[in-house]
VMD Tcl script that draws the C-alpha trace (Angstrom):
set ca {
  {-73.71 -27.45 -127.26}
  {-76.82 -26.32 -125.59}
  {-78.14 -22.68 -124.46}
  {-81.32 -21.24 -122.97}
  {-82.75 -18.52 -124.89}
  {-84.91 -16.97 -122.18}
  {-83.28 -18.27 -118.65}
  {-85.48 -15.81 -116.70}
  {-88.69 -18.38 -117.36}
  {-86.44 -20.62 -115.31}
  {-87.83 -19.29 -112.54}
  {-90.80 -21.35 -113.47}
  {-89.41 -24.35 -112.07}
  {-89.87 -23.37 -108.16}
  {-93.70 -24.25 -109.38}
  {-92.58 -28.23 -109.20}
  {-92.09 -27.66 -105.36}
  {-94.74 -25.86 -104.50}
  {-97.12 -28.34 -106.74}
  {-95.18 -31.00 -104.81}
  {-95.69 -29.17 -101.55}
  {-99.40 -28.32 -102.25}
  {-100.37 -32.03 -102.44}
  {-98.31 -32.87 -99.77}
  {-100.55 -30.63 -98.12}
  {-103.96 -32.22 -99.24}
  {-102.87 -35.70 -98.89}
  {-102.23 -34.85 -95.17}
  {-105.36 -32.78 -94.70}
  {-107.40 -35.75 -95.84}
  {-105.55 -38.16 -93.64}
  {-106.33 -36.21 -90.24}
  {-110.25 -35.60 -91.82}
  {-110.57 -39.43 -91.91}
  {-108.73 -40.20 -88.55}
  {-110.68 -37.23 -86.73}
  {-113.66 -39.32 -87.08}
  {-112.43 -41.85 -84.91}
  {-114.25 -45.04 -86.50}
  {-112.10 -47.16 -88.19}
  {-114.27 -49.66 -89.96}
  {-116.20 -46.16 -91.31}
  {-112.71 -44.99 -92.25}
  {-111.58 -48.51 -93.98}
  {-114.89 -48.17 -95.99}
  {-114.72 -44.84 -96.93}
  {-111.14 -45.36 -98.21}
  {-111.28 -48.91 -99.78}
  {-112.69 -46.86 -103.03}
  {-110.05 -44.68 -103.71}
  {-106.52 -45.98 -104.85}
  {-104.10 -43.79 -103.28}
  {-101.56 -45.57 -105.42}
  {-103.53 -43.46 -108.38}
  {-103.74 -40.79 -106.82}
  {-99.65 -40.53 -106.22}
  {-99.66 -41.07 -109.70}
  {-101.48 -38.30 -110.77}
  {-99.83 -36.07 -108.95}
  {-96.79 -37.07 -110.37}
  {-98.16 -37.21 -114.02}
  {-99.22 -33.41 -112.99}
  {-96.15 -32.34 -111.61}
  {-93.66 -33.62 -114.63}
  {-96.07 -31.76 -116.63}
  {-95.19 -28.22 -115.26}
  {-91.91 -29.04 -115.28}
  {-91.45 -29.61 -118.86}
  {-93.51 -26.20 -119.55}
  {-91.39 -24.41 -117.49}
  {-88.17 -25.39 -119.23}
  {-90.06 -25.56 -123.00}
  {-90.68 -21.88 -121.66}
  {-87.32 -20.67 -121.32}
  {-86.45 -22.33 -124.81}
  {-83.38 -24.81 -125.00}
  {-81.49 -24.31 -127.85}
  {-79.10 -26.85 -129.56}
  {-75.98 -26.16 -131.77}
  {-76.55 -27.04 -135.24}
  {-74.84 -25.92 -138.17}
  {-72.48 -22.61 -138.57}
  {-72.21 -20.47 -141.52}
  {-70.97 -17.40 -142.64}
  {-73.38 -14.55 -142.50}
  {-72.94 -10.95 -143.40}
  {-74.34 -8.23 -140.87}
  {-75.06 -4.75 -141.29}
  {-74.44 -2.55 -138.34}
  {-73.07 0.87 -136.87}
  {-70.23 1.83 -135.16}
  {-71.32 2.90 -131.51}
  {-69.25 3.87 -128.44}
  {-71.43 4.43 -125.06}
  {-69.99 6.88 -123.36}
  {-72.00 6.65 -119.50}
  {-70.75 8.60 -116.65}
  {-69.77 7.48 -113.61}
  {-69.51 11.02 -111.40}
  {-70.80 10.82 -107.95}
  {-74.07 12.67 -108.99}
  {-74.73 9.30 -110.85}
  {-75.41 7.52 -107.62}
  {-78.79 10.00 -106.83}
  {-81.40 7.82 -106.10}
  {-84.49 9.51 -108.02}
  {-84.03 6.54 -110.57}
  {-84.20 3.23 -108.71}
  {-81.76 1.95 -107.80}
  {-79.64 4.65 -108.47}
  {-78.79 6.52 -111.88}
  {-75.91 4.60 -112.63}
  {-76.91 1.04 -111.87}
  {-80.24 1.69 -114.10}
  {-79.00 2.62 -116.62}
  {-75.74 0.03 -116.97}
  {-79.58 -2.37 -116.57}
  {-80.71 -0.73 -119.49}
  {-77.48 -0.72 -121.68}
  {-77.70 -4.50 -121.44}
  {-81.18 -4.58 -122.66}
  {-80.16 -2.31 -125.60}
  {-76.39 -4.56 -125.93}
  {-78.83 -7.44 -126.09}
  {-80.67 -5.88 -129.43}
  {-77.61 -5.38 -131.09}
  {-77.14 -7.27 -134.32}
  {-73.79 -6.75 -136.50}
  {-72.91 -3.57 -134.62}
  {-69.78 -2.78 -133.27}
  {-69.75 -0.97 -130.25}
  {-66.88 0.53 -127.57}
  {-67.30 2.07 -124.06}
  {-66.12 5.24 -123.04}
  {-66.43 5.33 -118.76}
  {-66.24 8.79 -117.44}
  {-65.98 11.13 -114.48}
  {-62.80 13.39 -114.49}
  {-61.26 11.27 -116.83}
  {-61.74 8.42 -119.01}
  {-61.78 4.80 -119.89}
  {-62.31 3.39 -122.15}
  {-62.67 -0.09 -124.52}
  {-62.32 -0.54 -128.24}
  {-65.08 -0.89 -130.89}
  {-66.42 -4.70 -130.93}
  {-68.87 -7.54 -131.69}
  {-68.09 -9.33 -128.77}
  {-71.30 -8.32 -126.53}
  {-70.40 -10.76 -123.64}
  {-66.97 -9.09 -123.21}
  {-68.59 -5.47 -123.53}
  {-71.35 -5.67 -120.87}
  {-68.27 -7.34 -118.36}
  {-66.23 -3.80 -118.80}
  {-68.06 -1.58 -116.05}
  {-70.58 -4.42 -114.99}
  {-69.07 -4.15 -111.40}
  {-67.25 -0.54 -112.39}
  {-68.13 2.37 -109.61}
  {-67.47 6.64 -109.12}
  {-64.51 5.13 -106.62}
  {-63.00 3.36 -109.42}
  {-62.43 6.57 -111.30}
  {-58.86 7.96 -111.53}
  {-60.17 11.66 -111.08}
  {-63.67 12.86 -110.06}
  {-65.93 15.38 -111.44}
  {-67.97 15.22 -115.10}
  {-65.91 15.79 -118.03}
  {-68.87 15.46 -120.69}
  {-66.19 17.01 -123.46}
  {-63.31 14.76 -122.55}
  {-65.69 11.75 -122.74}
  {-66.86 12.90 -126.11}
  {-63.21 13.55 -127.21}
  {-62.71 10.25 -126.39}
  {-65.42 8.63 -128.26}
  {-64.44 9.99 -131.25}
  {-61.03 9.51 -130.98}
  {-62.23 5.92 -131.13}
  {-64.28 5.93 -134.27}
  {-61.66 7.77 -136.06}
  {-58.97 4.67 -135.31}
  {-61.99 2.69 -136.92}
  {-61.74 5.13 -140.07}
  {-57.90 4.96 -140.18}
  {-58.25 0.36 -140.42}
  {-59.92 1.55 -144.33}
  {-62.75 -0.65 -145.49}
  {-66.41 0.62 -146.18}
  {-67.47 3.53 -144.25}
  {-70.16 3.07 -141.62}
  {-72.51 5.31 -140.31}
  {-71.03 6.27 -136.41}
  {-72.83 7.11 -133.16}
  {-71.60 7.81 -129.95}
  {-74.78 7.53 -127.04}
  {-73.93 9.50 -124.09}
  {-75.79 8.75 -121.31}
  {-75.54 11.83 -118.14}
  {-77.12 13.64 -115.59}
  {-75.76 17.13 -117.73}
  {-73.78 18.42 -114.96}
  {-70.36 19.12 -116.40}
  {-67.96 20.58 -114.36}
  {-64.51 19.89 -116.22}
  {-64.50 20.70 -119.94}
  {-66.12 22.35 -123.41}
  {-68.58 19.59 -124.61}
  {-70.04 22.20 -126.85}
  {-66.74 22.75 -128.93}
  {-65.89 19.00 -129.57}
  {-69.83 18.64 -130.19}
  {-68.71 20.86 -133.62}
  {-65.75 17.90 -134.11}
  {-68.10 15.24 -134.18}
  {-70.53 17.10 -136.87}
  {-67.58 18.08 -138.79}
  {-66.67 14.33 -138.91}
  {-70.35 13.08 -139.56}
  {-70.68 11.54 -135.75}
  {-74.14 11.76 -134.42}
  {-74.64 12.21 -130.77}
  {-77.61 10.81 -129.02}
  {-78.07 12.25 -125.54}
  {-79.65 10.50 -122.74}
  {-80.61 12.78 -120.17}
  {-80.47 10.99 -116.58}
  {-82.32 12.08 -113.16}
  {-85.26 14.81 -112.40}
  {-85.12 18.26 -112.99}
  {-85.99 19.23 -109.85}
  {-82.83 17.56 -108.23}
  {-81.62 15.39 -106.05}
  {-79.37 14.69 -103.06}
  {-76.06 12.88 -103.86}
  {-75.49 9.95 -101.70}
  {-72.18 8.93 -100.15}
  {-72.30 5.48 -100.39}
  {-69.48 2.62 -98.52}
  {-68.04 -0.32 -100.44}
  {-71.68 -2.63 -99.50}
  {-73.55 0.06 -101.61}
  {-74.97 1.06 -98.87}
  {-75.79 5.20 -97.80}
  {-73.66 6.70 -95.51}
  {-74.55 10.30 -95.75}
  {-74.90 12.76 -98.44}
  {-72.46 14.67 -100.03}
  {-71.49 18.44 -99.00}
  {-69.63 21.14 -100.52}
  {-66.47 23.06 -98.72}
  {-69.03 25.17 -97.14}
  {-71.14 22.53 -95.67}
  {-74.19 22.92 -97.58}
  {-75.83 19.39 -99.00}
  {-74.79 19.08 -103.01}
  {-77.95 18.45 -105.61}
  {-77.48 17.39 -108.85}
  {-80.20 18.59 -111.34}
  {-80.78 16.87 -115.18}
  {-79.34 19.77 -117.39}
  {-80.87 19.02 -120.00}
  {-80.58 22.32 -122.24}
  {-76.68 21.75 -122.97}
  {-77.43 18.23 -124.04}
  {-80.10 19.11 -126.08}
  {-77.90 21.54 -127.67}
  {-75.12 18.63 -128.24}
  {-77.54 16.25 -130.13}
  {-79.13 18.69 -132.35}
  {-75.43 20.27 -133.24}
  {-74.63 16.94 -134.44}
  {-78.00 15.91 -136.13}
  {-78.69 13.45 -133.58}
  {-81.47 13.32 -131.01}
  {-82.19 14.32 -126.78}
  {-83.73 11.66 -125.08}
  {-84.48 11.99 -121.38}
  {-84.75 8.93 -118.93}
  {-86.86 9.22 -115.62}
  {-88.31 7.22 -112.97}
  {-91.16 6.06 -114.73}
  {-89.36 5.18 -118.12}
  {-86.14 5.07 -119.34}
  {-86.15 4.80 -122.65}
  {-84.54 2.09 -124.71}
  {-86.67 1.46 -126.94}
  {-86.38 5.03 -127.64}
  {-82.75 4.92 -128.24}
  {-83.14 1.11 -130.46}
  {-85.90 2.99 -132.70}
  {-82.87 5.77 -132.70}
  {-80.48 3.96 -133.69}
  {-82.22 1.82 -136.37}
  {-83.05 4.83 -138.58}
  {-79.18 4.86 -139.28}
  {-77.73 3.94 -142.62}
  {-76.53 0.41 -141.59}
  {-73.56 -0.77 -144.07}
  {-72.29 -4.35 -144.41}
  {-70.63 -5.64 -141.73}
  {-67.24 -8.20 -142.65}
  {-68.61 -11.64 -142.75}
  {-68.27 -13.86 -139.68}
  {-68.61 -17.47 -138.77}
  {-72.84 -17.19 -137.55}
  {-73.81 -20.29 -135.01}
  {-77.52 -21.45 -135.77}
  {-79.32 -23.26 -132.92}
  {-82.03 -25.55 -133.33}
  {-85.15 -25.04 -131.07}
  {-85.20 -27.85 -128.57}
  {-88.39 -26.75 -126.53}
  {-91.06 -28.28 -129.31}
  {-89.82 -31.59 -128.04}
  {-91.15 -31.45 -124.72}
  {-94.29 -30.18 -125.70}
  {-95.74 -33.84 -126.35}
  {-94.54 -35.11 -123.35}
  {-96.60 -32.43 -121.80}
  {-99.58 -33.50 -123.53}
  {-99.23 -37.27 -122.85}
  {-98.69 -36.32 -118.86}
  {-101.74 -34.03 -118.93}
  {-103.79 -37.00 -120.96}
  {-102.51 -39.85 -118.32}
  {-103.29 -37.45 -115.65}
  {-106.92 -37.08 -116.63}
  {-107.27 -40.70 -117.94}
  {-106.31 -42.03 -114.61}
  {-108.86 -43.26 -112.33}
  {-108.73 -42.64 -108.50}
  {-111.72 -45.00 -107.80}
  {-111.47 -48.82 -107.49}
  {-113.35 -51.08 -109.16}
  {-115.98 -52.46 -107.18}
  {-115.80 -56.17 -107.04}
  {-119.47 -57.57 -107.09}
}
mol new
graphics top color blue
foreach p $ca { graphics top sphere $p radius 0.5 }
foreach p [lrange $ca 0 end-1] q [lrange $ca 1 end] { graphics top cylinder $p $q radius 0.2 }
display resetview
């Protein structure tokens, strides 16, 4: 079994065609240079020199070359041995909402889509913790507590507002129903782990009391971590079609255009009722490195040990193939030897 650790270097390999292209290109310059001046015993003695056999050669020595330091880039991976491996982690349930305001466009591309970007950089982190997803607008859904990363960033990767049973922001209700998942965790027994729930909103709740359940979660030892979504000064709330694409923006009954400002004074108040921490995400930055230096100032307690997959690092062997093109390249002589 094989795996790329970083497939975004990948992208290195559209260098091989355009190194192919670009001599292509010179090959054929120097061809019409040689027939523009028109004499062809000057041309047959001006080319007899040079070995365009070599030069082909070169080219190809050159272009293997970036090839192989593309790929040694994005570092192949092969399976070696498996072991078991205890991890320490958290319990963490993501609550992110998924009202209409959520599709404002003062974070590009919209509120929602960024930060469902930056969940999976922060998913990616994650080492022994368990987390669930809590998806909310008027109601809920939500998945259970797990290690299984792939499965968790799949739940709402393609989830939108219209997919919501009810509309509005229910802040409390999503709350509610991240801790009623980390107390099912608590009911299985086993050691107790320190339990988050990151909440990630514009602020604007319409539907509920986040402030009482905010007092449930301290009485239970749950830290909140708020994210605080959008600008303060507001912003327009797109209707959008089933492309993604703007159609209008939204109005109230009495005609007049809807804005959705970051309230960010009720969310402060949640995290610092439960001893956790506000955290606001703009523009410019959004903050996960924020929320992983967070997070990792947690009591982390052992994790059940699980069957661990160690890969071997493939990419070291391509680096002397590299260096043996990039030797032949320069050791090879365009020039003929003259014959005396």
């Amino acid at each position: 079994m094989m795996r790329i650790m970083h497939p975004h270097y990948l992208w290195l390999l559209l260098l091989v065609p355009a190194v192919v292209l670009a001599y292509v290109a010179a090959f054929s310059r120097r061809k019409r240079l040689l027939l523009a001046l028109g004499n062809q015993a000057l041309i047959a003695r001006m080319s007899a020199s040079v070995s365009v056999p070599r030069k082909v050669l070169r080219a190809i020595y050159l272009t293997g070359a970036v090839a192989l330091v593309a790929l040694a880039l994005a570092r192949p991976q092969a399976g070696g041995r498996a072991r078991l491996e205890k991890q320490r982690g958290l319990d963490i349930v993501v609550a992110l909402d998924f009202s209409k305001s959520m599709l404002a466009r003062d974070i590009y591309p919209s509120r929602l889509e960024r930060a469902k970007r930056e969940l999976e950089r922060l998913i990616d982190r994650l080492a022994g913790d368990r987390i669930g997803l809590v998806a909310f607008a008027g109601e809920t859904l939500t998945y259970p507590p797990t290690t299984d990363y792939a499965a968790v960033k799949l739940f709402w990767r393609d989830l939108t507002p219209a997919d919501m049973p009810v509309g509005g922001t229910a802040i409390g209700r999503a709350m509610k129903s991240s801790i009623d998942l980390l107390k099912r965790l608590r009911s299985r027994g086993g050691e107790s782990r320190a339990q988050v729930i990151l909440l990630l909103t514009d602020g604007e709740d319409t539907e509920s009391e986040p402030m009482a359940v905010a007092e449930e979660a301290a009485q239970l030892g749950i830290k909140i971590f708020a994210v605080g979504i959008g600008s303060r000064s507001g912003e327009l709330v797109p209707q959008v079609n089933a492309e993604g694409q703007v159609q209008g923006y939204l109005k109230d009954r009495e005609g007049k255009y809807v804005t959705s400002r970051l309230a960010e004074d009720m969310l402060n108040q949640i995290a610092s009722k439960t001893g956790g921490e506000y955290l606001r995400a703009d523009a410019r930055r959004f903050g996960v490195e924020a929320m992983e230096a967070a997070l990792s100032g947690l009591k982390r307690t052992e994790n059940e040990a699980r069957l661990v997959k160690q890969f071997d690092e493939v990419y070291e062997f391509l680096l002397l193939p590299v260096f043996l093109l990039l030797v032949g390249e320069a050791c090879v002589n365009e020039r003929r030897r003259r014959v005396a």
